[in-house]
C-alpha positions in Angstrom: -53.6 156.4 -12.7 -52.6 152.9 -11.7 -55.9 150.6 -10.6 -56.7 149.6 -7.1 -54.5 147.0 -5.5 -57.5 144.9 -5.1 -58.9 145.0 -8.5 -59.2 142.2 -10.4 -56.2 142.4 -13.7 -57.8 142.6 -17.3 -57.6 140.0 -19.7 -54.0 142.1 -21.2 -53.2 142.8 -17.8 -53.0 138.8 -17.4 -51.3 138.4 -21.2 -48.3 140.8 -20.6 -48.0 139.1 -17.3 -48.2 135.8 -19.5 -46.2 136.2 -22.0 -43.3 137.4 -19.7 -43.9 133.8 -17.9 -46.4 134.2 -15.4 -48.0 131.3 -15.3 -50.6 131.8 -12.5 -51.9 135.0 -15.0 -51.6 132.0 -18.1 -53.7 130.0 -15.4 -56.4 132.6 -14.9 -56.7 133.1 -18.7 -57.5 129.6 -19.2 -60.0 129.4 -16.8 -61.4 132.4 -18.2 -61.2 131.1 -21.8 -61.7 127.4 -21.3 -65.3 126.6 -21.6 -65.7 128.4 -24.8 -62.7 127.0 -26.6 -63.8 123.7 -25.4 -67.4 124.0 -26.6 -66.5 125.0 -30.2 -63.5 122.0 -30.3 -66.0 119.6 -28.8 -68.4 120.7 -31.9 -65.4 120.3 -34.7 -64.3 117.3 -32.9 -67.8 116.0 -33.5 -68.9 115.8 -30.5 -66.2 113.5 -29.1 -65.3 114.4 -25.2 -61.3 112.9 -25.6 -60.6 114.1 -28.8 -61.9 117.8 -27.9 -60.2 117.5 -24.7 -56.7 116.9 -26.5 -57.6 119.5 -28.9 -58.0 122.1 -25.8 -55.1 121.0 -24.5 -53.4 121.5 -27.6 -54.7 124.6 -28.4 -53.8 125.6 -24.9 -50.4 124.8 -25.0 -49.7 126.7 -28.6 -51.2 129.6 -27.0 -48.7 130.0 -24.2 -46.2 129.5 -27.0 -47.4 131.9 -29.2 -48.4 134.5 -26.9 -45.4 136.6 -27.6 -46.9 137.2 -31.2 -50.3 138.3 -30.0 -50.0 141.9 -30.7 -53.1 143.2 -29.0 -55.0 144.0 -32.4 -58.1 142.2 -31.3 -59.3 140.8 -27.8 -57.4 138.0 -26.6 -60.4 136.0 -26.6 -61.0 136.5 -30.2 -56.8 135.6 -31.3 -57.3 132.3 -28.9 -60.6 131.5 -30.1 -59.0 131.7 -33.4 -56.1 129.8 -32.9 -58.1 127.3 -31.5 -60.3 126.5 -34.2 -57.4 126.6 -36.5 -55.7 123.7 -34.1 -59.1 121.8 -34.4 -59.0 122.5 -38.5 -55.1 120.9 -38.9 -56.3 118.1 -37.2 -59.2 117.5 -39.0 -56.8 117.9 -42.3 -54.4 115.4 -40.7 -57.3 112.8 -40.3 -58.9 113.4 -43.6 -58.3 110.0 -45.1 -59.8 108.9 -41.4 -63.4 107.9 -40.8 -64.4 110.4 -37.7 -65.7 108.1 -34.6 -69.2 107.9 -33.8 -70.7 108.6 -30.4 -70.9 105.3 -28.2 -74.7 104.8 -28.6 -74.3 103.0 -25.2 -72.9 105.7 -23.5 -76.2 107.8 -24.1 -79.3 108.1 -21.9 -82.7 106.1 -22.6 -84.9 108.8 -23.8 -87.1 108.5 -20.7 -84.0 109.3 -18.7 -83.8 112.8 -20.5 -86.0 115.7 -20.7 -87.7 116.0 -24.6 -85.6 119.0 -25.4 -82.4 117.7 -24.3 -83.1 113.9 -26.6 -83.5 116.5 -29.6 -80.4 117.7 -28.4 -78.3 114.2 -28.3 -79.8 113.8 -31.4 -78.7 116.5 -33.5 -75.2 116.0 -31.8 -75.1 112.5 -33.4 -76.6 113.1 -36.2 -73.6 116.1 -36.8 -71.2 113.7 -35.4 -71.7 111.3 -38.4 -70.9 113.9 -41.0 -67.3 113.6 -43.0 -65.0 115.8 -41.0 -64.8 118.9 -43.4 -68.4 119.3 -44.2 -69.0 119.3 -40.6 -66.7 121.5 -39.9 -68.3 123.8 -43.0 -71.5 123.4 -40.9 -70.3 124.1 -37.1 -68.4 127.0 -38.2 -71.0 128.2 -40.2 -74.1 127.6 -38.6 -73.1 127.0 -35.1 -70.0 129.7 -35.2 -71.4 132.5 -36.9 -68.4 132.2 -39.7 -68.8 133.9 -43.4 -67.7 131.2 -46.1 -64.8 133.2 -47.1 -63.4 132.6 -43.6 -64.0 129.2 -43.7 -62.5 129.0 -46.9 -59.8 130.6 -46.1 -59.3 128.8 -42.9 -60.2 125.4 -44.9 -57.8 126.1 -48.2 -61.2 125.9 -50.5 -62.7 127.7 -52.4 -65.6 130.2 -51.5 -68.0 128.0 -53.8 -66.5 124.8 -51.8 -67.6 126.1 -49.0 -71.1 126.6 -49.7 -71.0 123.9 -51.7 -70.3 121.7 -48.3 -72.6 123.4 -46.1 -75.2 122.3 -48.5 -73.7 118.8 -48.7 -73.9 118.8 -44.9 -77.3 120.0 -44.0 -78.4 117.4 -46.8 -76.7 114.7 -45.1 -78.0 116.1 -41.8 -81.6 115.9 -43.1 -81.3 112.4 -44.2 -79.5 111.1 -41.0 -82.2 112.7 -38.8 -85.0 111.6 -41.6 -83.8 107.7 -40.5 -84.7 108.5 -37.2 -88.2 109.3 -37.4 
C-alpha cells in the first residue's frame, strides 16, 4: 500500500531520495537533523559558535557524500550523529598540538543580565571549554553524550583505561577551574 499523496516522507523516504541526488529531500534531512548535530559539535568544539558551525558544515557535507554507504542498519539519525562526532574527533586529533580557544569573556552577559540558572550555565560551558581537547571530549561524550568508554576509546584510538583515565583527569580539572570561581 503506497502512503497518502499528502503525507509527510520518512526520514528513509528522504535518504533514498538523497542519495539518488535529491537535494530538496538532503535539505529536509538537515533541517530535521541540524540542531542536534550542532549541539553535540558545539560541545566537542568547546563551546565555540564558528568552530562548531564549520564542524556542521563539515559533517554535513560528508554526509551527502557518504550517503550511498548508509545501509539502513540503524536510523539515519543515529549513522549521522555518528559521523558527526567522528568529524568533530579528527579535528580535535588534527589540533592536538593546538591550545583550544577560550570563550571571549567579553562576549558574555553581566551576571545581572542573566537569570541564576542560566550564569551556572555559562559557567560550566567555560569552565569545559578550558579543558585540553581530548579530555573534554572523554567528558562530553561521556557525561553529556551518554557514550560507554569502549566507544570512546574506540572512536579516540585509546585504550579503555585511557579513557577513564581522562574522564577522571577532566572532572578534576573541571572541579578546580570552577573551584577558582568561587
Amino acid at each position: 500500500m503506497s502512503p497518502a499523496p499528502d503525507a509527510l516522507p520518512t526520514d528513509t523516504d528522504d535518504v533514498r531520495a538523497a542519495a539518488g541526488g535529491d537535494r530538496h529531500a538532503f535539505q529536509r534531512l538537515y533541517r530535521l537533523h541540524v540542531d542536534r548535530i550542532y549541539g553535540a559539535l558545539y560541545r566537542l568544539a568547546g563551546y565555540d559558535h564558528a568552530r562548531a558551525e564549520d564542524l556542521t558544515q563539515d559533517a554535513f557535507v560528508r554526509a551527502w557524500q557518504k550517503l550511498g554507504e548508509f545501509r539502513h542498519e540503524s536510523a539515519f539519525g543515529t549513522w549521522l550523529y555518528r559521523l558527526a562526532v567522528n568529524v568533530a574527533l579528527m579535528d580535535i586529533r588534527a589540533r592536538n598540538a593546538h591550545p583550544v580557544g577560550f570563550v571571549d569573556e567579553d562576549s558574555l552577559p553581566e551576571q545581572g543580565e542573566v537569570p541564576f540558572c542560566a550564569a551556572e550555565r555559562e559557567e560550566l560551558e567555560r569552565a569545559i571549554a578550558r579543558l585540553p581537547p581530548r579530555a573534554r571530549a572523554v567528558l562530553v561524550l561521556h557525561d553529556v553524550e551518554g557514550w560507554r568508554h569502549e566507544e570512546i576509546a574506540a572512536e579516540l584510538d585509546m585504550a579503555t583505561g585511557t579513557s577513564k583515565a581522562q574522564l577522571h583527569r577532566a572532572r578534576g580539572l573541571l572541579r578546580k577551574i570552577l573551584g577558582e570561581r568561587s
